[in-house]
C-alpha positions as protocol buffer text, in pm:
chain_id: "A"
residue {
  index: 1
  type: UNK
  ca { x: 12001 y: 9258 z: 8609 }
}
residue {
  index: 2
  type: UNK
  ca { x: 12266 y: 9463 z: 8641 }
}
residue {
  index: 3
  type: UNK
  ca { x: 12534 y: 9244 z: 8465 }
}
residue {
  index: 4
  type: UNK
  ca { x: 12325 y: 9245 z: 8175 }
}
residue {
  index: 5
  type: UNK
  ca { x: 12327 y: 9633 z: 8134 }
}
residue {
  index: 6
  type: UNK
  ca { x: 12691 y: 9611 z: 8043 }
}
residue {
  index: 7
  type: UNK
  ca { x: 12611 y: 9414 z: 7710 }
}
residue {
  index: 8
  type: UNK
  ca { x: 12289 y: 9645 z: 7646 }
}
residue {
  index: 9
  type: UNK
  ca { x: 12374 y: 9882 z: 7316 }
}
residue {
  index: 10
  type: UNK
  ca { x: 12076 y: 10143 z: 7482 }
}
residue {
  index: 11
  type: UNK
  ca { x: 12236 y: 10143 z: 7861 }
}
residue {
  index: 12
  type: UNK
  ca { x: 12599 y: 10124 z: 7742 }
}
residue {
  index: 13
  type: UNK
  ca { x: 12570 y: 10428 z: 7494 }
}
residue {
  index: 14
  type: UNK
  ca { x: 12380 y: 10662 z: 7756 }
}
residue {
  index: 15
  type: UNK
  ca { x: 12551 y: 10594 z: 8081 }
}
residue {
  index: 16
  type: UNK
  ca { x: 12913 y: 10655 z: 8128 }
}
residue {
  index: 17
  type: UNK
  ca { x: 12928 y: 10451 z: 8416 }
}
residue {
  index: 18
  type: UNK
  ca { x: 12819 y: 10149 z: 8260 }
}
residue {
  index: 19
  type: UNK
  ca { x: 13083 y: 10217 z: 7972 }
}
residue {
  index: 20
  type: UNK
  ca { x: 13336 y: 10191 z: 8261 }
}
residue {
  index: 21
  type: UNK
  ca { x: 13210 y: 9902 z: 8407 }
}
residue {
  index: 22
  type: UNK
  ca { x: 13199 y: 9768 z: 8068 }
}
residue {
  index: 23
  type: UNK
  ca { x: 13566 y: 9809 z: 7990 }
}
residue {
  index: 24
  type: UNK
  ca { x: 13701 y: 9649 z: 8316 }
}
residue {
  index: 25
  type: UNK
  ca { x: 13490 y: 9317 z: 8245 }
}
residue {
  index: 26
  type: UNK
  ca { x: 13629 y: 9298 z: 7867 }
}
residue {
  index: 27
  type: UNK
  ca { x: 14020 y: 9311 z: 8093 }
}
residue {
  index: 28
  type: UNK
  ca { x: 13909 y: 8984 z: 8198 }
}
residue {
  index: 29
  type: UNK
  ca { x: 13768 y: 8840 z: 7929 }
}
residue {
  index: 30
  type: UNK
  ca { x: 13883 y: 8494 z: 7907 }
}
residue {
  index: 31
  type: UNK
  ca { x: 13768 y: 8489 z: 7570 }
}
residue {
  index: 32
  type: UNK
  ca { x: 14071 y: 8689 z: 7428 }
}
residue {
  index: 33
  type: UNK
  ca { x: 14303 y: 8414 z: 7669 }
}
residue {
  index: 34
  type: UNK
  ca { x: 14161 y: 8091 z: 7484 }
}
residue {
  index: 35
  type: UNK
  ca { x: 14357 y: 7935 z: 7228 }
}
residue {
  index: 36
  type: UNK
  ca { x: 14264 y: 7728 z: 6962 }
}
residue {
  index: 37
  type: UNK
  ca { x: 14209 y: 7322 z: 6948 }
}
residue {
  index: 38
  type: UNK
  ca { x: 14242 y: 7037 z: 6737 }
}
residue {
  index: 39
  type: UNK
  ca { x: 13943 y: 7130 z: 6580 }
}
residue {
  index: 40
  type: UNK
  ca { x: 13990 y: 7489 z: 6468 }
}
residue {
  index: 41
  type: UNK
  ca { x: 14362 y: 7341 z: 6338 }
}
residue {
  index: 42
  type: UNK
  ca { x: 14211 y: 7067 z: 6189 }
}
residue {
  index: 43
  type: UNK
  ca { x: 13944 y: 7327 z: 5952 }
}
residue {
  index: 44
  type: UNK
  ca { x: 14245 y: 7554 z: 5897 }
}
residue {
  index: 45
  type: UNK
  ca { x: 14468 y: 7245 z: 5757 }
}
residue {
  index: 46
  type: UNK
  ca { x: 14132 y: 7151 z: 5527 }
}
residue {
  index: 47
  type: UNK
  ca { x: 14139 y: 7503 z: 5356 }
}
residue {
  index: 48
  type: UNK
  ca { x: 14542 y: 7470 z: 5313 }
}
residue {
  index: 49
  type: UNK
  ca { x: 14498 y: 7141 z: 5129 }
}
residue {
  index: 50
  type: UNK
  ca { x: 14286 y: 7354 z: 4862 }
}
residue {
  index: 51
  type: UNK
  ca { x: 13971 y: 7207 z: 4978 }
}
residue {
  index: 52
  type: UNK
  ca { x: 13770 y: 7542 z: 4951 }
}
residue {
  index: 53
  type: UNK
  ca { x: 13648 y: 7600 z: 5313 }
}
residue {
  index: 54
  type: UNK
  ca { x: 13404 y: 7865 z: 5400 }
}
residue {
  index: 55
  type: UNK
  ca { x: 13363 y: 7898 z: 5822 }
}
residue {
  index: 56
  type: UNK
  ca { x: 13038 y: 8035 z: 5950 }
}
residue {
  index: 57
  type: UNK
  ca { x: 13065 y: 8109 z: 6330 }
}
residue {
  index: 58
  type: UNK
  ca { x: 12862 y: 8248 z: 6612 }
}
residue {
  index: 59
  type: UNK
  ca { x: 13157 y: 8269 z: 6841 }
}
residue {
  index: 60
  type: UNK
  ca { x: 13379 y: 8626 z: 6893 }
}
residue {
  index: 61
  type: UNK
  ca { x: 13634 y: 8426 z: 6990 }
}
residue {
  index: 62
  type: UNK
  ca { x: 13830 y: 8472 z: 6633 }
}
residue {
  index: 63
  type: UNK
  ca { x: 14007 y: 8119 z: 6722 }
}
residue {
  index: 64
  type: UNK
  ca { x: 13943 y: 8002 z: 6377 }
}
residue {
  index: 65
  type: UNK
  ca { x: 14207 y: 8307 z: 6271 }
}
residue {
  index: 66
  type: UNK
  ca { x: 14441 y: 8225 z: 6571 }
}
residue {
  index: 67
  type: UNK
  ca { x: 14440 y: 7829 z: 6394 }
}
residue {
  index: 68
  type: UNK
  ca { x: 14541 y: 7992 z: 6049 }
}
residue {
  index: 69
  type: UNK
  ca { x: 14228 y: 8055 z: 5836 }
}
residue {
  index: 70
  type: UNK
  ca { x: 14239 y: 8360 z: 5639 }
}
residue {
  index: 71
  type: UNK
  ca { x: 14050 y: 8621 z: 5825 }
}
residue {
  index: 72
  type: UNK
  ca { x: 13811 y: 8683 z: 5439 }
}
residue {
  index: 73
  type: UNK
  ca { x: 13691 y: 8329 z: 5491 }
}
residue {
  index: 74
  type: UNK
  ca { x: 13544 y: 8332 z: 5830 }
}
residue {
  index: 75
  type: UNK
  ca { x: 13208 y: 8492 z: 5858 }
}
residue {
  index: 76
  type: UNK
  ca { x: 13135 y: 8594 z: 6232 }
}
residue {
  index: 77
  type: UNK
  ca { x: 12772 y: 8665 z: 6293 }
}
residue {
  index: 78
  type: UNK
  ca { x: 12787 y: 8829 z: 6619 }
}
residue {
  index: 79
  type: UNK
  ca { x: 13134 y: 8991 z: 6536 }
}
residue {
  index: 80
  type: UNK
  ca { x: 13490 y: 8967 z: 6750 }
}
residue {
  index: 81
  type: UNK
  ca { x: 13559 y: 9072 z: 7097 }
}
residue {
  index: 82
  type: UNK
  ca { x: 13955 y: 9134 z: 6960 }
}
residue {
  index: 83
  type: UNK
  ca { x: 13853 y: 9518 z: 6799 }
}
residue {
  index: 84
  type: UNK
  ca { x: 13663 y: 9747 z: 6910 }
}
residue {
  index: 85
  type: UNK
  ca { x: 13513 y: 9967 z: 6684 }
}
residue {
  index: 86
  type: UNK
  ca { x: 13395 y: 10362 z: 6660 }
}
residue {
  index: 87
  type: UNK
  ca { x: 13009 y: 10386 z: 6693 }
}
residue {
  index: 88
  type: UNK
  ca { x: 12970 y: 10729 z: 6547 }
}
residue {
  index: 89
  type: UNK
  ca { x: 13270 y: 10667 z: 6237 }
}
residue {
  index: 90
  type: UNK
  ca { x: 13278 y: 10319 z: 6258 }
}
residue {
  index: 91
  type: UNK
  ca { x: 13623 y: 10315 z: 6256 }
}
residue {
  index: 92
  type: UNK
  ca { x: 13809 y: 9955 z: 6378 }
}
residue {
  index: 93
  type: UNK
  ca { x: 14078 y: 9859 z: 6586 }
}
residue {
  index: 94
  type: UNK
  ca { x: 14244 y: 9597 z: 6810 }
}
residue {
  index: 95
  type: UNK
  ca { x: 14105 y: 9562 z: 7149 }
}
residue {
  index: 96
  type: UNK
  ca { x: 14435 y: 9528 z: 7306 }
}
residue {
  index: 97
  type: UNK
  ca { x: 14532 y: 9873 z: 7205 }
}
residue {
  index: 98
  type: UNK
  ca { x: 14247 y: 9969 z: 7392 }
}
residue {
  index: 99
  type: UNK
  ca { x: 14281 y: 9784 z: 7654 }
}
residue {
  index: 100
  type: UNK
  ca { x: 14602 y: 9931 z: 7680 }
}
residue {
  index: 101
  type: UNK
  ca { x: 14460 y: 10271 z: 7738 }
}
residue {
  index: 102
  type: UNK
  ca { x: 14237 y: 10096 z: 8015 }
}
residue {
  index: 103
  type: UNK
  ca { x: 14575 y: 10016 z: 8202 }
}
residue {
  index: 104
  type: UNK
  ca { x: 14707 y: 10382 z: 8107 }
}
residue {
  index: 105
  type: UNK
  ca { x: 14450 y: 10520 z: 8313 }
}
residue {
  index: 106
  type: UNK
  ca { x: 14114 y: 10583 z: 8098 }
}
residue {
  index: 107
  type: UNK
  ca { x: 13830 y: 10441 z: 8204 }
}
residue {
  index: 108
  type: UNK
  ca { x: 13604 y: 10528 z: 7922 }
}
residue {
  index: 109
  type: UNK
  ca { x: 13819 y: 10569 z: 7605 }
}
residue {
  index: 110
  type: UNK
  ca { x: 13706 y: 10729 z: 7284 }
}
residue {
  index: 111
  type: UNK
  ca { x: 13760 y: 10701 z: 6923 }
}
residue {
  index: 112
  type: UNK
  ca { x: 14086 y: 10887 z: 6827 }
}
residue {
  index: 113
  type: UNK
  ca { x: 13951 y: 10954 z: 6501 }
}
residue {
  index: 114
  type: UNK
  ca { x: 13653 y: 11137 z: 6639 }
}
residue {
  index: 115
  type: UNK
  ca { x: 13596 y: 11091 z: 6957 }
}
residue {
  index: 116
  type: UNK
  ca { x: 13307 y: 10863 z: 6916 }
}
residue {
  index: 117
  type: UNK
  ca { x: 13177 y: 10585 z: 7204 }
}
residue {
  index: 118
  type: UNK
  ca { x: 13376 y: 10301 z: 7148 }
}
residue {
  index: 119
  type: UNK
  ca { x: 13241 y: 9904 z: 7233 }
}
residue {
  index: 120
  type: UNK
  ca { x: 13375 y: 9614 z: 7142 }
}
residue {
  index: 121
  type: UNK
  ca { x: 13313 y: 9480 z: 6775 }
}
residue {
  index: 122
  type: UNK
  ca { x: 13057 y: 9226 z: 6910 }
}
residue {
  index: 123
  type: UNK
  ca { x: 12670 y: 9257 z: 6880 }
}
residue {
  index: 124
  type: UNK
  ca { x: 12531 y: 9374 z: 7204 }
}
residue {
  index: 125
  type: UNK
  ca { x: 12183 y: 9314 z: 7354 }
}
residue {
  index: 126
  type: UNK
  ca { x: 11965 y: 9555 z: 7111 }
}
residue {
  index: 127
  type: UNK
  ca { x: 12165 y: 9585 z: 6843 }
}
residue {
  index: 128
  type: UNK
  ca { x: 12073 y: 9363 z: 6512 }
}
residue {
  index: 129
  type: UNK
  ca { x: 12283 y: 9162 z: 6335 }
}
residue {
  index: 130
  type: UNK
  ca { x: 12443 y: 9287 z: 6074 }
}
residue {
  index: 131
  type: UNK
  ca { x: 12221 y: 9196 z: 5741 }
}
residue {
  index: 132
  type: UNK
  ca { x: 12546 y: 9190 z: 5518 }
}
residue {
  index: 133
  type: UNK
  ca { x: 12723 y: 8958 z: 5721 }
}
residue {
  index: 134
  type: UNK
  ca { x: 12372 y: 8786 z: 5725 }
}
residue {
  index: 135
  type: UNK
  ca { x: 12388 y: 8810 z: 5334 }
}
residue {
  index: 136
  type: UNK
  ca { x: 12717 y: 8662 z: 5298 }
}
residue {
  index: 137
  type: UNK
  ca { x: 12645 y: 8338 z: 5503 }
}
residue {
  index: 138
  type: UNK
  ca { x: 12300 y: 8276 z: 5357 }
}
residue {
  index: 139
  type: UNK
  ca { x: 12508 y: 8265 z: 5032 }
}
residue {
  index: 140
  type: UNK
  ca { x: 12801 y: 8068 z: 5136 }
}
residue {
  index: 141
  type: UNK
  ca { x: 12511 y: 7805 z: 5304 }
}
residue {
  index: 142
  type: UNK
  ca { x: 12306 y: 7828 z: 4904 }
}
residue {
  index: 143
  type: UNK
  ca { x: 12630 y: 7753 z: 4757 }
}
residue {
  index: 144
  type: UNK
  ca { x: 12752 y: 7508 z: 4951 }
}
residue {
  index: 145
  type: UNK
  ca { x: 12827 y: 7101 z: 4876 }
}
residue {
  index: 146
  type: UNK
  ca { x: 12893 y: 7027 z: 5226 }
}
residue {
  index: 147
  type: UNK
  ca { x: 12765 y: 7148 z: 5529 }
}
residue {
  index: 148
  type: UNK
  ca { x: 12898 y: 7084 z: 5842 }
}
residue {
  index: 149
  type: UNK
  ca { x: 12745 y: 7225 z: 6180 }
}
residue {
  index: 150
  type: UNK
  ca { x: 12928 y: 7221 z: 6475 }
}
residue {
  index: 151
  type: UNK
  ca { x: 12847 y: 7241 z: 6851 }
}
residue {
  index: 152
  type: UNK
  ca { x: 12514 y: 7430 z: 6814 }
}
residue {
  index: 153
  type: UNK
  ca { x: 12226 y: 7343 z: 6895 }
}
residue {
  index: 154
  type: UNK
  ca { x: 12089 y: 7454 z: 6616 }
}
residue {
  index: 155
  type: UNK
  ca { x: 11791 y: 7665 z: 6862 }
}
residue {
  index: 156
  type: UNK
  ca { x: 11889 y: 8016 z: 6824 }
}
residue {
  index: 157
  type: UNK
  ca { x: 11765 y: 8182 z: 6451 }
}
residue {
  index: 158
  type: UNK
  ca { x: 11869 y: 8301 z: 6228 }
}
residue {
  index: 159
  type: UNK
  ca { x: 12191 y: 8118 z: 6264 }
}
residue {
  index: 160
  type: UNK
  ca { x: 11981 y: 7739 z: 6297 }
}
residue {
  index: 161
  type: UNK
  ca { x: 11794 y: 7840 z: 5993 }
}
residue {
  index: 162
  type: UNK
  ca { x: 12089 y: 7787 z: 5760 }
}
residue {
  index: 163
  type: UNK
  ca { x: 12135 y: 7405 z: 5842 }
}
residue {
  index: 164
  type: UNK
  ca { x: 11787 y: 7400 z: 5628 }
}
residue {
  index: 165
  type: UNK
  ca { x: 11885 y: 7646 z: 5381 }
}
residue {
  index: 166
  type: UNK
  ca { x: 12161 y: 7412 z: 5312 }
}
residue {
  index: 167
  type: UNK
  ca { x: 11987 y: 7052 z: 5333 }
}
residue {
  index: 168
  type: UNK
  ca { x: 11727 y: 7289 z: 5080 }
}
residue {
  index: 169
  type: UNK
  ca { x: 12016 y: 7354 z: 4856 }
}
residue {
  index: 170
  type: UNK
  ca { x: 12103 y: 7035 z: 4812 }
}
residue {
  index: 171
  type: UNK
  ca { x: 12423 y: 7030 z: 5046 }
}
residue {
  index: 172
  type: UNK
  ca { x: 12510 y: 6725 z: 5234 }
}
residue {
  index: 173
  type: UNK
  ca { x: 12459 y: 6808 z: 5601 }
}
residue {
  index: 174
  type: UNK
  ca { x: 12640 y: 6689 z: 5892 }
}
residue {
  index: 175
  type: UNK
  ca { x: 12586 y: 6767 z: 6213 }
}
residue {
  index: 176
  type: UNK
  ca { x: 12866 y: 6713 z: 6471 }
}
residue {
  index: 177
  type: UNK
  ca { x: 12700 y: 6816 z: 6860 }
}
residue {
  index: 178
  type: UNK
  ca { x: 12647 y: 6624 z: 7188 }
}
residue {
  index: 179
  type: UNK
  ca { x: 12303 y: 6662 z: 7213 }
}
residue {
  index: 180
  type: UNK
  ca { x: 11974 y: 6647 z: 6958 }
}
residue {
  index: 181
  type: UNK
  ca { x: 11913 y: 6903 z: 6742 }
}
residue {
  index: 182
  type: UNK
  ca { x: 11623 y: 7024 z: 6532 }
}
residue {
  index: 183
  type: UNK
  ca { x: 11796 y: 6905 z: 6222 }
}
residue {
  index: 184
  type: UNK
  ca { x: 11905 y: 6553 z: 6301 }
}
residue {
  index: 185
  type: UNK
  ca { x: 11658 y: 6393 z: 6073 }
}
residue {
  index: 186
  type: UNK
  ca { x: 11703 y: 6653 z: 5744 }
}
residue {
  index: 187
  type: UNK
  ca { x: 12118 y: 6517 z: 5799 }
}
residue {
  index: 188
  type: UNK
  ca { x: 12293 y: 6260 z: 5597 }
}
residue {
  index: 189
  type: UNK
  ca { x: 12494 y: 6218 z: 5907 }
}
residue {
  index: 190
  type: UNK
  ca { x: 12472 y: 6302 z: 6261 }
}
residue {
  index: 191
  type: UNK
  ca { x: 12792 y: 6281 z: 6521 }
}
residue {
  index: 192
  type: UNK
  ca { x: 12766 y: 6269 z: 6920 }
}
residue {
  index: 193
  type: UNK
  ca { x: 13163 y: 6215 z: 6964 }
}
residue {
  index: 194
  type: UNK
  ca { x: 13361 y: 6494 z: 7122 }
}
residue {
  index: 195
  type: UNK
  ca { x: 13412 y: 6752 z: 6884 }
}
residue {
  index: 196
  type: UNK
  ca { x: 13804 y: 6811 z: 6958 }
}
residue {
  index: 197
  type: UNK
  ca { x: 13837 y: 6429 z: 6771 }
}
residue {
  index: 198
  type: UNK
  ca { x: 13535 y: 6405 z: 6604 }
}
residue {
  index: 199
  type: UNK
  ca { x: 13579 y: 6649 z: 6362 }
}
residue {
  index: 200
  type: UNK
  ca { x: 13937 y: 6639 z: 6202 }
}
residue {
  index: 201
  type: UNK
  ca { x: 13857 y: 6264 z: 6164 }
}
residue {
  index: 202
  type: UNK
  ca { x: 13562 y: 6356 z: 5988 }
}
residue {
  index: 203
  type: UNK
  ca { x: 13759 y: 6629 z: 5795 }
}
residue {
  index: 204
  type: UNK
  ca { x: 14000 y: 6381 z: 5716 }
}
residue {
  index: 205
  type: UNK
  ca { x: 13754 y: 6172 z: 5559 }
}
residue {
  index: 206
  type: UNK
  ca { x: 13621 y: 6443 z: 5359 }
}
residue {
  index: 207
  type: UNK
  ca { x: 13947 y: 6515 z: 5214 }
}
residue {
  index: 208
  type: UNK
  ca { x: 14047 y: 6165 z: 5132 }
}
């Protein structure tokens, strides 16, 4: 399908056209609009108490930021749509500044360090996640005391794979999501409530 060639790392590096394309539907991303809920407040509170909080995420969202969690805590396994970054230099940046160029006039802007294809500092159809950020949340997971997945249905690997990494660990494992999951029966606890009261209750519980 056509709308799928826009998020397609082979289709969007080769064809100029589909770069433009590309850049128009990231304008209207409603992603970069959304703000954050109870929830994402309610995690950033936990890790202000001193209650060391780690935040694994597969969202690009970066709400968990917006909420107040220091950006070296969140891991984000499929990256942010707020930068862009260089994919000859590698070199990072906000997307608004380049969506400002969008408004300026460019339809296909390029790296101003060296004039590299730019694309939004997500993981695009064909492109593999990135093993270090991989790494770092199979660690966090081993590490861990308490696990806590949220809204997932815990389908898509590797991501789903760390609930058991954890429960393998010897982590506590809750799982907060509407519907059944693979995990339900490796968790000490499983939650159906809504997850914009479900889980600061549950956080609150932790921490008292």
């Amino acid at each position: 399908p056509e709308a799928e060639k826009l998020v397609t790392y082979d289709y969007y590096m080769n064809d100029p056209e589909i770069r433009r394309r590309s850049w128009l539907l990231r304008k209207d991303n409603q992603a970069l609009a959304a703000q954050p809920n109870a929830a994402h407040f309610a995690v950033a509170e936990l890790e202000k108490s001193g209650v060391p909080v780690r935040v694994i995420t597969q969202n690009v969202d970066g709400l968990h930021q917006l909420a107040g969690m220091p950006a070296r805590k969140v891991v984000e396994l499929h990256g942010t749509a707020r930068q862009v970054v260089c994919t000859r230099c590698h070199a990072r940046g906000p997307m608004e500044d380049a969506l400002a160029r969008i408004d300026a006039g460019e339809a296909d802007p390029a790296c101003r360090d060296c004039g590299g294809i730019l694309k939004s500092a997500t993981v695009m159809f064909g492109e593999r996640l990135d093993p270090v950020v991989l790494g770092e949340a199979a660690a966090i997971t081993k590490a861990c005391q308490v696990f806590i997945a949220v809204g997932s249905s815990l389908q898509v690997q590797p991501a789903a794979g760390l609930a058991g990494v954890a429960a393998d660990h010897g982590a506590r494992l809750i799982i907060v999501n509407a519907e059944p999951t693979p995990y339900d029966d490796r968790a000490d606890e499983v939650i159906r409530e809504p997850i914009g009261t479900a889980l600061p209750e549950l956080l609150r519980r932790l921490r008292d």
